[in-house]
C-alpha positions, 0 to 999 in steps of 0.5 A: 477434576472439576468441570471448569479444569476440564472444560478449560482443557478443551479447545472447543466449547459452547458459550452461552449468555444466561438470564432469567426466564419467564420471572424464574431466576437465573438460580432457580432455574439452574437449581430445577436443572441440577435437580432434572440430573439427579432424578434421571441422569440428563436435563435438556437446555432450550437456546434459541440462537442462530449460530447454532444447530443440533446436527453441529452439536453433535458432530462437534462432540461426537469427536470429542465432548464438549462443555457449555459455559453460561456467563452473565451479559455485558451489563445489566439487562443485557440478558432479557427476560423472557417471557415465553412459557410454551412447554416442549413435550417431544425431541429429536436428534434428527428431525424425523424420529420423535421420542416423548421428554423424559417422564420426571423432567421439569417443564422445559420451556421457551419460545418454540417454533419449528426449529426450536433446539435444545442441549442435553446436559448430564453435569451442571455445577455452578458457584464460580468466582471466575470472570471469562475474558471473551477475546481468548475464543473465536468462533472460526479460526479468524473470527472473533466471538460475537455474542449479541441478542439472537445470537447468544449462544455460539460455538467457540474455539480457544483462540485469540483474534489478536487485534481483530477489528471486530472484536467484541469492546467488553470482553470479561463476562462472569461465569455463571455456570458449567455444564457437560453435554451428553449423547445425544448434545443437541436435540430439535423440540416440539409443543406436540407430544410425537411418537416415530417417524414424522 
């Protein structure tokens, strides 16, 4: 079974708007990512958005796993470049205990500050010809999705607002990408290099 089936049969996801970074494209980045899995079995993903947490993330999966879909932005440029290239030495699955990033990974890098987060995947597969329409999910049971700059990446229920007022005015996106989060899904990242207790 391919990962969009299984992803399609999980009420719950993480849906994420995916451009290119720091002049890397969106295909090379996913390659690198891809190339992360087969070296050492787990890439980590940097998302900078408001609407998500680790601690969430892995509540979410610990119940059952989840997959991440990255889908193309609204139009054109929707999706900024960006141009941070700060390199994440250190994770966290709590915020106190510290371990280095794996050795043989790929750097892994964006705009870090002190709550800088990361998803954990295990599966990556790209090469869809599918369009995702946005108004099939929600963030809470009454809530449509809300995807915008700041917030690009949310959690995501299967379920349709109905005719929510606030739902999003161009709901199809292409599907970009599918990944599989791994244990432990969703990490804190740092520039220092640390080791144990912080």
């Amino acid at each position: 079974m391919g990962l969009i089936d299984e992803a399609m049969q999980n009420s719950k996801c993480i849906i994420s708007v995916i451009g290119s970074h720091a002049g890397e494209g969106i295909n090379n980045i996913l390659d690198r990512k891809k190339a992360d899995i087969q070296k050492i079995g787990k890439t980590f993903w940097i998302v900078k958005s408001s609407t998500i947490s680790p601690s969430e993330v892995q509540g979410i999966c610990n119940a059952t796993p989840i997959y991440t879909l990255f889908i193309g932005p609204a139009s054109k440029g929707g999706a900024k470049d960006t141009k941070n290239e700060t390199v994440a030495k250190s994770y966290s699955e709590d915020y106190r205990i510290w371990h280095p990033l794996p050795e043989h990974l790929t750097p892994v890098t964006g705009k870090l500050d002190s709550q800088t987060t990361a998803l954990v995947f295990d599966r990556i597969e790209t090469g869809f010809d599918e369009m995702i329409n946005l108004w099939d999910y929600s963030e809470q049971d009454d809530q449509p999705l809300k995807l915008s700059l700041g917030r690009s990446t949310t959690h995501a229920i299967q379920k349709d607002p109905k005719n929510h007022p606030d739902r999003m005015k161009s709901p199809h996106r292409k599907l970009i990408a599918i990944a599989r989060l791994v244990k432990p899904y969703a990490v804190w990242v740092d520039s220092k290099l640390k080791f144990g207790v912080d």
